[in-house]
C-alpha positions as CSV (number, residue, x, y, z in Angstrom):
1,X,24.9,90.8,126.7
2,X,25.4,87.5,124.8
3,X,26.7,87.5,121.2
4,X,23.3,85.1,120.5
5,X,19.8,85.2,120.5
6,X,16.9,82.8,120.0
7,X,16.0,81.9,116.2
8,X,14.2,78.4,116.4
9,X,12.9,77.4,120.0
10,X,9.8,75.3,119.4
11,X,7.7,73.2,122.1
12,X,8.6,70.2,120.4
13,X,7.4,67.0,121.8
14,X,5.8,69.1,124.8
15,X,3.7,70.9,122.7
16,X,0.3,68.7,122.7
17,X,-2.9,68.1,119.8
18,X,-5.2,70.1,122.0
19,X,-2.9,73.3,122.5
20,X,-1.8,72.1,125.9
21,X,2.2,72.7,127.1
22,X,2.9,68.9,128.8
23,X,6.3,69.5,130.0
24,X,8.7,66.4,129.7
25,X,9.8,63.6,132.8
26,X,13.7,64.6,133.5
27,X,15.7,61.7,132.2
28,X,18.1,61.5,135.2
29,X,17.1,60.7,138.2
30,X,19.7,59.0,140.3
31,X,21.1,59.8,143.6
32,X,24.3,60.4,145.9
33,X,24.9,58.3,149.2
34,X,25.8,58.7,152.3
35,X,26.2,55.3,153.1
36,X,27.7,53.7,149.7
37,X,23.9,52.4,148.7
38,X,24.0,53.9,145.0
39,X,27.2,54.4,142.9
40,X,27.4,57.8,143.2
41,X,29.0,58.2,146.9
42,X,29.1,60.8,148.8
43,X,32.4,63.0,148.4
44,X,33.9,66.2,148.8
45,X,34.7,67.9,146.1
46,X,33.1,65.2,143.5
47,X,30.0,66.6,142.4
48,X,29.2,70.0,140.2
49,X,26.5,71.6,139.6
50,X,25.6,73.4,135.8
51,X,22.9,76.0,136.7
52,X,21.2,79.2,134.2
53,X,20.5,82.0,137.5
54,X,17.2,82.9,134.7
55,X,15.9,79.6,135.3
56,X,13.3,78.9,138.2
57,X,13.9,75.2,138.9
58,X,17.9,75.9,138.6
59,X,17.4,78.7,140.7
60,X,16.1,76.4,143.3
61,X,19.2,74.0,143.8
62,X,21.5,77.5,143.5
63,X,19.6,78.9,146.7
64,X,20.1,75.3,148.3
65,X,23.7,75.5,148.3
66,X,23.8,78.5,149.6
67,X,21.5,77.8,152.3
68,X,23.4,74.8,153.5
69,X,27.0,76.2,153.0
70,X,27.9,73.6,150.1
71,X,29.9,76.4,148.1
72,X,33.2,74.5,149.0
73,X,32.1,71.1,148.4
74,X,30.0,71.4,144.9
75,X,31.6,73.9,142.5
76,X,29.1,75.4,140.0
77,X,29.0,76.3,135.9
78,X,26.7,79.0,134.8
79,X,25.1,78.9,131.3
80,X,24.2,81.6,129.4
81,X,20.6,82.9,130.1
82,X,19.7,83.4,126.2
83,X,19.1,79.8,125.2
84,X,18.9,79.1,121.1
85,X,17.9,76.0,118.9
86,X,21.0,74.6,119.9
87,X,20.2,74.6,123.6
88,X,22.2,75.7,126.8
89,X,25.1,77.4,125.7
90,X,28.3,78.2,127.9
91,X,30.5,81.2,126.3
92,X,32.2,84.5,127.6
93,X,34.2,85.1,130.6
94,X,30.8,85.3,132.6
95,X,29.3,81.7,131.2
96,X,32.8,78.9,131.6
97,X,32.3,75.1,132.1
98,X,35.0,74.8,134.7
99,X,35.1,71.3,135.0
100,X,34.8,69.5,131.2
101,X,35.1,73.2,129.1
102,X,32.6,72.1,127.3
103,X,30.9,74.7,124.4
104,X,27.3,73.5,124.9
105,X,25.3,71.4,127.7
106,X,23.6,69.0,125.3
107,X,27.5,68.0,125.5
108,X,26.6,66.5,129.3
109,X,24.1,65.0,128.1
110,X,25.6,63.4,125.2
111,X,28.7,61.8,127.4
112,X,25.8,60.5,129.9
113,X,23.6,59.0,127.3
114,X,24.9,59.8,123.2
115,X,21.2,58.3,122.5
116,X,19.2,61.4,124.5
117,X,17.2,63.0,122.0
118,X,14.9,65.0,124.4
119,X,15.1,68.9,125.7
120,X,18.5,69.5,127.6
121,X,17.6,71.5,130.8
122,X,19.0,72.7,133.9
123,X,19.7,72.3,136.6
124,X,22.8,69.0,136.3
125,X,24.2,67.5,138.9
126,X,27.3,66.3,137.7
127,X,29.7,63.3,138.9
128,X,33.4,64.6,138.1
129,X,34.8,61.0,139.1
130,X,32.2,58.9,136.8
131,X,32.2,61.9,134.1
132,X,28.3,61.3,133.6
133,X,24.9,63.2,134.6
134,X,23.1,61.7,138.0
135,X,20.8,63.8,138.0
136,X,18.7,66.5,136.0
137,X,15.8,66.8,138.2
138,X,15.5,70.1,140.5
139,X,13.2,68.9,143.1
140,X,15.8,65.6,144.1
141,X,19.0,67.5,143.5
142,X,17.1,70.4,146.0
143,X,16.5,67.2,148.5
144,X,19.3,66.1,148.2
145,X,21.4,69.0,148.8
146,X,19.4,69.6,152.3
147,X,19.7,65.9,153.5
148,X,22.6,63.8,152.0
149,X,24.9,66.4,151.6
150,X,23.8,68.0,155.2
151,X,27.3,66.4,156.5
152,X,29.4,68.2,154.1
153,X,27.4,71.7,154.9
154,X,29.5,74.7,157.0
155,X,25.8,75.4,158.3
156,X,23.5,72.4,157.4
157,X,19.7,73.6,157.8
158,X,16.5,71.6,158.2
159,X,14.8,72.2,154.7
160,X,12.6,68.8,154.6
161,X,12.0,68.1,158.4
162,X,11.6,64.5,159.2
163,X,8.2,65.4,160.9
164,X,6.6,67.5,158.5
165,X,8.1,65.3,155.1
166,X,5.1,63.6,154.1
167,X,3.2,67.7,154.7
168,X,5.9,68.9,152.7
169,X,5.6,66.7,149.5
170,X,1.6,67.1,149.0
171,X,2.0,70.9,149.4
172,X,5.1,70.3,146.7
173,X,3.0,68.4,144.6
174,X,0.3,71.0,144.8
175,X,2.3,74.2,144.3
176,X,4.9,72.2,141.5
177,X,1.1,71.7,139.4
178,X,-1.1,74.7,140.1
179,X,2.1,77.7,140.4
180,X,5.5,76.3,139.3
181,X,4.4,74.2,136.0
182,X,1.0,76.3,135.9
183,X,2.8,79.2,134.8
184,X,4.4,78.1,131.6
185,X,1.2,75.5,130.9
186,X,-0.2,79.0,130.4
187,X,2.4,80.4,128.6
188,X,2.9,77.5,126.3
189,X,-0.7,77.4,125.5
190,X,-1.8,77.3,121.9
191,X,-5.6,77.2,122.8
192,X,-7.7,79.7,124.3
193,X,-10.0,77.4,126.3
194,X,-7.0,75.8,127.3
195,X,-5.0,78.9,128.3
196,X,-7.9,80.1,130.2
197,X,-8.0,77.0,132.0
198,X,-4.6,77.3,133.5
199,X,-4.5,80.8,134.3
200,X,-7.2,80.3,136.1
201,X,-6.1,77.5,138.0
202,X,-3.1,79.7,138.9
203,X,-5.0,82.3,140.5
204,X,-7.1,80.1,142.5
205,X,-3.9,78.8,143.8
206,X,-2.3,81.9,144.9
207,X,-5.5,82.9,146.1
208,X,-5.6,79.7,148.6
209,X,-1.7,80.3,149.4
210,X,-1.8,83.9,150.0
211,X,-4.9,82.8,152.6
212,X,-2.5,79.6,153.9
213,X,-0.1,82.5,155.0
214,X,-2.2,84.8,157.2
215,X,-0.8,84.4,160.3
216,X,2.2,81.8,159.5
217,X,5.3,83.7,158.2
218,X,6.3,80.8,156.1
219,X,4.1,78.0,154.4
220,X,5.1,75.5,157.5
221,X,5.5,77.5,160.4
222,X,8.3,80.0,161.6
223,X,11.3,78.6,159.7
224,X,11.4,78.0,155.4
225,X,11.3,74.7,154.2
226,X,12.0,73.6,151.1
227,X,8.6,73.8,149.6
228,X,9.0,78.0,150.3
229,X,12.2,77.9,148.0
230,X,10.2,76.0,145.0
231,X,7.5,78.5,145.5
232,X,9.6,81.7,145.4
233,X,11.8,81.0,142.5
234,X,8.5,81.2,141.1
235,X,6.7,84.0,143.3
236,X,10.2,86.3,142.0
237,X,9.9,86.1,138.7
238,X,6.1,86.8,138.0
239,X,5.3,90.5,137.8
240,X,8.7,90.8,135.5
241,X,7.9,88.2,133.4
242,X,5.0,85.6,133.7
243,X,2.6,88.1,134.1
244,X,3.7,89.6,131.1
245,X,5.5,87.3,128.9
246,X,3.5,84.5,129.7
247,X,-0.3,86.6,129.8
248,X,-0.6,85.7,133.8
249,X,-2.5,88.6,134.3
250,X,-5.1,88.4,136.5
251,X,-3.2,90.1,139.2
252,X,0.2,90.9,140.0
253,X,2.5,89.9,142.8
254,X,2.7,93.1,144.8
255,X,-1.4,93.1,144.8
256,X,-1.3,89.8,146.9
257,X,-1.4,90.9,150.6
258,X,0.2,87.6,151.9
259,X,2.5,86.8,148.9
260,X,4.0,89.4,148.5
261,X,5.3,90.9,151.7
262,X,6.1,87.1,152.5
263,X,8.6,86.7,148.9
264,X,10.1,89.8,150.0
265,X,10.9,88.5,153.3
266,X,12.6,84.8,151.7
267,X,14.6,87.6,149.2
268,X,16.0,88.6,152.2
269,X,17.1,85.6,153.9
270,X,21.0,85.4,154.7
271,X,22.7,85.2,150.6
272,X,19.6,84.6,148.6
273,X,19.5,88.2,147.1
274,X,23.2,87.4,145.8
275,X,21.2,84.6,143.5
276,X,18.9,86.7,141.7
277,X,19.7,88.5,138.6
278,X,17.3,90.3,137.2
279,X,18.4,91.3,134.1
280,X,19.3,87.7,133.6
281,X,15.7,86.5,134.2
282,X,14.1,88.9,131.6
283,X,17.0,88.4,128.9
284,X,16.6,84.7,128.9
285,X,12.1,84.7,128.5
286,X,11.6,87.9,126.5
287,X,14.5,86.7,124.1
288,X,14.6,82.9,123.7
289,X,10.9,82.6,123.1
290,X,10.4,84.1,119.6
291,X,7.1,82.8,119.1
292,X,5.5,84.6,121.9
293,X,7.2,87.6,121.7
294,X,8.6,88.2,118.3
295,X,9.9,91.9,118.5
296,X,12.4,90.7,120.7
297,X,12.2,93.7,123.2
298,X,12.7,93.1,126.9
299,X,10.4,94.1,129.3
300,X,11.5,97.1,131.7
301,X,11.6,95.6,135.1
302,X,8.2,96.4,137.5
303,X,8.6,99.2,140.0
304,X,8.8,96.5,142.9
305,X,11.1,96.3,145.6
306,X,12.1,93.5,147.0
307,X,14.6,94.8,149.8
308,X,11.7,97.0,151.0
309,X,10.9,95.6,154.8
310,X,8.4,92.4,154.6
311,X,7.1,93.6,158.4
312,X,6.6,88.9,158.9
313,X,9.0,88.9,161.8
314,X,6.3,89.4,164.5
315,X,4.5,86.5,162.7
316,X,5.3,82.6,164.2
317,X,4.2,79.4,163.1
318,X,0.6,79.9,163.1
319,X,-1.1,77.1,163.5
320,X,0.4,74.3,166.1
321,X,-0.8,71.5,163.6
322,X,0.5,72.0,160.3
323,X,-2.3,71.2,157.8
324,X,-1.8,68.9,154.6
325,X,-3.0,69.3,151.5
326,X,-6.7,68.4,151.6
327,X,-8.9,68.3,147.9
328,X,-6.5,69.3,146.1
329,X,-5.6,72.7,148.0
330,X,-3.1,74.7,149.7
């Protein structure tokens, strides 16, 4: 376990007058090319990526390069899950900065911009060549792991189909708002009427996405898309923690009849079960957020198997038109 705990993690500048949680834009948000239209071209062996495994959007862009086979072409630095008032710390033979040895991420951020004054998060894409940040924003990094680095991949997979892009970023917007962010803007809360609010907004979107997946195996058909990976970073983390830590607790993963068999079945895609820790995820919450739960005592993990069989095989792509988002729904 790690030598240090959290003693000062406030919302800061996300923390809003009316209680609300109103999580910050990511700085960063430049990309890699294929075809020399941005600085950062596209190389082997150039670009690193500085992840936490307890953290849902970092988690996203570690189960992207493993999907596409990238493990040769972007190496990867773990932090430490427990993050204090000094941020994302590296430390211990399990947490090493491989490529800069650096003692603390803020230090990335520093050599990209010494002026950043706002919350250092993961994940980083990092450019070894330039020495700077290009980008600290999951969702691009996930994109483009699955397209511009799709001709470095050992086995490239279609994650953000051509066909079904514009589909896949409404149903991305959707889930990012109502699940993804929903979960800490309920957590983070420091209202009741607001808190109540967003957990409730929560549920009525599991409650549409659970009914999107009767009869489809994944949210667009037979195959997983990117938009299944943003939602199950999310989906495997909520009975041991959000529900819990963050007072989710209208109902529980394993009581969704859809949802659940259908996280268990992503879980078991080829190398995504080598991803998860879960002792990682529920060090990290239940100990760097003092304010919500001040004993400091972790959580035992839920009686919930994920390797049990998801039975979604039989299922194909449900419906032959693949719907959008349509008032603001799944």
């Amino acid at each position: 376990m790690s030598s240090h705990r959290a003693t000062a993690f406030n919302l800061g500048r996300e923390g809003a007058d009316d209680g609300s949680f109103r999580r910050q834009e990511s700085r960063f948000r430049r990309w890699v090319s294929a075809d020399g239209s941005t600085e950062f071209a596209l190389e082997s062996g150039r670009y690193h990526l500085y992840v936490a495994r307890a953290c849902p959007w970092a988690h996203r862009t570690i189960i992207g390069r493993v999907l596409m086979g990238l493990e040769e072409e972007i190496g990867i630095s773990f932090v430490d899950p427990i993050r204090d008032s000094r941020g994302w710390a590296f430390g211990g033979e399990d947490y090493v900065d491989q490529v800069n040895g650096f003692e603390f991420l803020s230090q990335a951020y520093a050599a990209t911009d010494p002026g950043y004054e706002d919350r250092v998060s993961v994940p980083v894409l990092w450019d070894r060549q330039a020495g700077v940040i290009v980008s600290n924003e999951s969702a691009d990094i996930l994109r483009m792991l699955s397209t511009v680095f799709a001709p470095l991949a050992a086995h490239p997979v279609a994650l953000s189909p051509q066909p079904l892009r514009r589909d896949i970023d409404q149903l991305n917007a959707f889930i990012y708002d109502n699940v993804n962010n929903a979960v800490y803007k309920a957590g983070f809360s420091r209202a009741q009427a607001v808190y109540e609010r967003e957990v409730n907004g929560l549920f009525a979107a599991l409650d549409q996405l659970d009914a999107r997946l009767t009869g489809r195996r994944f949210l667009f058909g037979a195959e997983p898309v990117e938009t299944d990976w943003r939602l199950f970073t999310t989906l495997l983390r909520f009975d041991a923690v959000y529900n819990i830590h963050f007072k989710c607790s209208v109902r529980k993963l394993v009581e969704y009849e859809h949802l659940w068999p259908y996280a268990r079945d992503l879980f078991q895609q080829p190398g995504v079960a080598d991803t998860v820790s879960f002792d990682e995820i529920r060090r990290h919450y239940y100990l760097t957020h003092p304010m919500i739960n001040p004993s400091g005592l972790v959580a035992v993990r839920p009686d919930a198997d994920f390797s049990a069989p998801a039975g979604r095989e039989r299922l194909g792509s449900g419906s032959s038109r693949q719907p959008t988002v349509a008032a603001g729904g799944a």
